[in-house]
N, C-alpha and C positions, 0 to 999 in steps of 0.2 A: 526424541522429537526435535526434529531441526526448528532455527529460533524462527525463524519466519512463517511457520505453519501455526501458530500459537496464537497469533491474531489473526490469521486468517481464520482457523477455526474461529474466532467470537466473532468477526464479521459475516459467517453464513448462518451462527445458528443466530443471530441479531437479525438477518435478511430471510430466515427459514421464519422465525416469529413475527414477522412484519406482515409475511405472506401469510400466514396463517390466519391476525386479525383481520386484513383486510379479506380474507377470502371468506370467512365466517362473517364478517358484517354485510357482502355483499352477496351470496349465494345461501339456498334456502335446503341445506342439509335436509335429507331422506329422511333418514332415521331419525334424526332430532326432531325433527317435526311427528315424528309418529310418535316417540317419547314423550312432549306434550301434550299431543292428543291422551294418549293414554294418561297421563296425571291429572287433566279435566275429568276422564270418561269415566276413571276405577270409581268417581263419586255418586256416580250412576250405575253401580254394581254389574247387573250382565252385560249392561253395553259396551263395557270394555272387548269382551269377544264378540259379539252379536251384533258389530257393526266394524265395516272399516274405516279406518283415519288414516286419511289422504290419501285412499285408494287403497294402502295393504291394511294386512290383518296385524293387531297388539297381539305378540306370540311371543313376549316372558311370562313368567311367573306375577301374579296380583302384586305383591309386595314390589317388584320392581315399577311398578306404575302410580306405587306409595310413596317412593322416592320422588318422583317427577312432579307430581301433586304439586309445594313451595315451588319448585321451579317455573311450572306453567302458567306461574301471575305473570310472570314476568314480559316485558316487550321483549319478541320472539327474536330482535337483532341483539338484542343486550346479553340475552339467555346465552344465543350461541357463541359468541365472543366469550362472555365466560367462560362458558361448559368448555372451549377447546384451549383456553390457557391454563384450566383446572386440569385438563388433561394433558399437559405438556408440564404442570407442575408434576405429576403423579409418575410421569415417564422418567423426569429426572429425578424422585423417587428410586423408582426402577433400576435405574442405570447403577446409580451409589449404591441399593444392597445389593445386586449385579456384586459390582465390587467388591464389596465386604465379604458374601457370601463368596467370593473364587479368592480370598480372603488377602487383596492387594489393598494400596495402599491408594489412598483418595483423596488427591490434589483435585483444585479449581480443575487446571487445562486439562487431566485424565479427564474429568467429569465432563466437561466442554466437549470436548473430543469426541466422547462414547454419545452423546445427547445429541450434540449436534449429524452424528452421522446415521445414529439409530433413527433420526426425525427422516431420513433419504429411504430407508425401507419399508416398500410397498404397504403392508400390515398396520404400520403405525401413521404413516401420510393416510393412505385412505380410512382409518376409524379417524382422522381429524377431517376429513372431505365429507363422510359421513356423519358427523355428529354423533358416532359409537362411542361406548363405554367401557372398549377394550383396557385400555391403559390404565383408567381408576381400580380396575376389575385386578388387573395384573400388581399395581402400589398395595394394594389391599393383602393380596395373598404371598406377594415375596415378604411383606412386614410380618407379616405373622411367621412364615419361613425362618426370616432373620433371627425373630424372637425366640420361637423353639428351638431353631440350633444353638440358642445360648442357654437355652432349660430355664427362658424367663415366661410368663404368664403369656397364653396367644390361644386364638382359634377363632376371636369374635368376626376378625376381619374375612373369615376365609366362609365361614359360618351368614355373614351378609353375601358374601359375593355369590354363592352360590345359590342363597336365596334370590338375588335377583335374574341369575343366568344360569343355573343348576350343573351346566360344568365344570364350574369349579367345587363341584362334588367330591369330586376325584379327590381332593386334597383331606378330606377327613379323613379317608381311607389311609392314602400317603402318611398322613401324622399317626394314626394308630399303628401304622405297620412302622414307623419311625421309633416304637415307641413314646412314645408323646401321647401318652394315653387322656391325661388330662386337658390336651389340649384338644386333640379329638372329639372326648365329649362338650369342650367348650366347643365347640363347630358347631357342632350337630347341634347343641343347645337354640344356638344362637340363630342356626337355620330352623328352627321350629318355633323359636318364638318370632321370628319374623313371617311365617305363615301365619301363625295365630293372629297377629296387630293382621294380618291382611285379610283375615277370615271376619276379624269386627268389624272389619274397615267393610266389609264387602264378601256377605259370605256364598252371596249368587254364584258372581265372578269365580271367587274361589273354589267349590263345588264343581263347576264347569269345568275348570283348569284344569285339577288335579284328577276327576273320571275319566274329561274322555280327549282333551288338548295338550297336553304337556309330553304326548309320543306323537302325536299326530305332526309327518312333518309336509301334509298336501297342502299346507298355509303359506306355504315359504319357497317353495319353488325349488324342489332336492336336486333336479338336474343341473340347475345353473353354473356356468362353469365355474364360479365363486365360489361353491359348494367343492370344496376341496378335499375332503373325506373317502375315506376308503367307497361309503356307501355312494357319495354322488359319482363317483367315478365309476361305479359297479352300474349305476344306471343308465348311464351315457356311452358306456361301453355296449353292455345289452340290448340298450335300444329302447329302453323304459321302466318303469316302475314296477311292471306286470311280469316284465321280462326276469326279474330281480324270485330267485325263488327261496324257498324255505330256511336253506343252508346257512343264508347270509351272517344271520346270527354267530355263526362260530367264530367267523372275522376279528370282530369288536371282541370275541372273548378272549382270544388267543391273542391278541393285541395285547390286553390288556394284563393279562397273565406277566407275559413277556414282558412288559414297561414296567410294571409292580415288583415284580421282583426282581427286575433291575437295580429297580429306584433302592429299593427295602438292601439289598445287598452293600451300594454304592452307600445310603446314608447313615448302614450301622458299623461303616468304616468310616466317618468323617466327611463325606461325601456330600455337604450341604447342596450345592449350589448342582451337581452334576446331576445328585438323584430329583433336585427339585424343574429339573431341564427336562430331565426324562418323563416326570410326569407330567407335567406339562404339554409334555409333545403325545403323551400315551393317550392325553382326555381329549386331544386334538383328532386323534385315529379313532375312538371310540366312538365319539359322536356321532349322528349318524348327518348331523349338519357342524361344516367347519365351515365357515366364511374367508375368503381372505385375508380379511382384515380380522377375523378372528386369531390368527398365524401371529401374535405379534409373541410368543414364546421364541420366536427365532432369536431375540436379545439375549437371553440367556442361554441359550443355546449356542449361538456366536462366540460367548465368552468361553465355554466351555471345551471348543473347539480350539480356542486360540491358545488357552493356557498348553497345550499339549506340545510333540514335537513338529519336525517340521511339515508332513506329511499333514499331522491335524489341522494345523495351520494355512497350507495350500487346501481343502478342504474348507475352511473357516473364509478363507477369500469365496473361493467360489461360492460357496452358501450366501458369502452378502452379497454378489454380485446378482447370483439368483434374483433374490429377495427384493433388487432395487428394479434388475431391472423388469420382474415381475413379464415373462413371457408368456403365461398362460393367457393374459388379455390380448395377445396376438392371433390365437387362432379365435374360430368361429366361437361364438358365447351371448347367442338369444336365449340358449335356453330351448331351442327349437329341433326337430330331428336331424339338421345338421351334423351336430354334436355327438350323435348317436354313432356306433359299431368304433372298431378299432383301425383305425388311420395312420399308424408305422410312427413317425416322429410327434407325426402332429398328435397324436393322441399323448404322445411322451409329454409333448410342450404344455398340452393342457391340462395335465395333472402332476406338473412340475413341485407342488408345493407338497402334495401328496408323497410322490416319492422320495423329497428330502425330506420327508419328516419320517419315513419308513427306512431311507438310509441312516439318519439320525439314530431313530431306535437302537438299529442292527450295529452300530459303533456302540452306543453306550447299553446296548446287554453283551459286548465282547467285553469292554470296559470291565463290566460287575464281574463277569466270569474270571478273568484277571485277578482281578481284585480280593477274590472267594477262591482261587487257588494260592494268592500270595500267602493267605495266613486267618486265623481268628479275630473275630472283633477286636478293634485297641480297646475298645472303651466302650463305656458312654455315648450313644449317638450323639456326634456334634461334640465332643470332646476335644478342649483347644488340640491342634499338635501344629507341629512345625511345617507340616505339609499339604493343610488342610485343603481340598477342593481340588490336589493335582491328582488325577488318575496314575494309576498304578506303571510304573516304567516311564512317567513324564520328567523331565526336569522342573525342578523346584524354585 
């Protein structure tokens, strides 16, 4: 890194946080404000679903609305000035076991560097414009990552996260087929006793949720082009919801087939950081709702990209350039039949995040198969070695 770039990096992520307080002190975040609402409303048991706040529907899970609850005393410009420096702590989080996990070495300006440029991509700027809870959701479950690739006690953070946004489900799966069996059933513990405190907390709400809302995705609005998902593109392509027939189901399975046992391959070769990328990006396909700002797995995905050769790397450029400059909000996206049938580029433009995350896959399950020809387990999933986190034929 040439020396004059060194303070330029701390003078933009210094002017990216500046922008950020005053932008959360001045403007009244969507979704944060529907997260408040929901932390008054869970106190009033069904009216958490049975009514809407600020116009949309509360569509997590009860327990993420138990969360909000302390927060929503609070004066609504203070809350969000906090809630998005809590989340810019939580990013650089991310970023350092990012690091660790592709198993480099973590200076101040590396970390500056990775923070402040990760803050320029689409996913992680708009969950701080929205008041989203991507980036805590994401601190949570690489910490637990971190931990059981060192075979030290984990699963409680992945086991909340999931409780409050149910796809990071995926990742109890991920640790059992990791091996990390202990940590696995800490998840699932931890996401069950979290429904329970939400079930006394509110066992209306709760009831509700988990019969007949927690598939239900006509709350949310599945064609909007934000809906980045295999599914919402399946509908906007067809023409509708109606249009969408029986079959669709197989999609998400074979997705996920494919991502899992990528992942399960790459991490019982040492593969923290690659198989934790893949899955990642597999619960992102699975979904049958991705948000944009849900996309913020491109961080470690990025990294993933770069450690490799040159090829990976041209790839790893264009992926963040993607990412920043977020094309899909160039074409039409009310949400309206505009959006509908297949339109040659433009339909390419609009579901841009979709097929790098489907290109993505399709590199790391060639990766695993690599990988599963070079040779037998070394070890221990997450077993230190010398090369941990570079895919197979990378330089080291």
């Amino acid at each position: 890194m040439k020396r004059w770039m060194v303070p330029a990096l701390y003078v933009l992520l210094a002017v990216e946080i500046a922008a950020v307080v005053i932008f959360a002190a001045l403007y009244k975040s969507l979704d944060f404000s529907v997260y408040m609402w929901g932390g008054r409303a869970v106190t009033h048991d069904t009216r958490l679903y049975l009514v809407q706040g600020i116009g949309h529907w509360f569509t997590y899970p009860p327990f993420a609305a138990i969360v909000f609850t302390p927060i929503s005393v609070l004066p609504l410009t203070l809350a969000r000035v906090a809630w998005d420096l809590l989340s810019i702590a939580a990013f650089t989080v991310s970023c350092a076991l990012t690091l660790r996990l592709a198993d480099r070495e973590i200076s101040s300006r590396t970390l500056v560097a990775l923070v402040a440029c990760g803050l320029l991509l689409e996913p992680v700027y708009q969950t701080l414009f929205l008041g989203q809870i991507n980036l805590i959701l994401l601190a949570l479950i690489l910490t637990d990552v971190w931990r059981a690739a060192r075979g030290r006690p984990a699963g409680i953070g992945i086991g909340i996260a999931a409780a409050i946004k149910l796809t990071p489900g995926i990742f109890i799966v991920f640790l059992l087929l990791a091996g990390r069996v202990k940590a696995a059933v800490t998840a699932a513990g931890a996401f069950a006793c979290c429904g329970l405190i939400a079930y006394l907390i509110a066992p209306g709400a709760s009831a509700l949720y988990w019969r007949h809302l927690f598939y239900d995705t006509k709350r949310v609005g599945a064609p909007y082009i934000s809906n980045q998902s295999p599914y919402g593109a399946a509908i906007r392509i067809a023409g509708g919801v109606a249009h969408v027939g029986a079959w669709y189901p197989v999609i998400p399975l074979v997705l996920a087939a494919i991502g899992l046992t990528a992942a399960t391959v790459l991490v019982r070769h040492g593969d923290w950081l690659g198989a934790t990328a893949t899955a990642g990006a597999t619960g992102l396909l699975v979904s049958p709702i991705s948000w944009a700002h849900h996309w913020v797995w491109v961080l470690p995905a990025l990294v993933v990209l770069w450690r490799g050769g040159r090829r990976s790397r041209a790839a790893a450029g264009f992926g963040y350039a993607l990412f920043v400059v977020s094309p899909l909000w160039w074409t039409p996206h009310s949400g309206g039949p505009r959006e509908y049938g297949f339109h040659g580029l433009l339909t390419l433009a609009a579901n841009c995040y979709l097929l790098a995350g489907l290109a993505f896959l399709g590199y790391m399950a060639r990766q695993a198969y690599v990988t599963w020809r070079s040779g037998p387990e070394p070890g221990p999933a997450g077993a230190p070695q010398a090369a941990v986190g570079a895919p197979a034929g990378a330089p080291t």
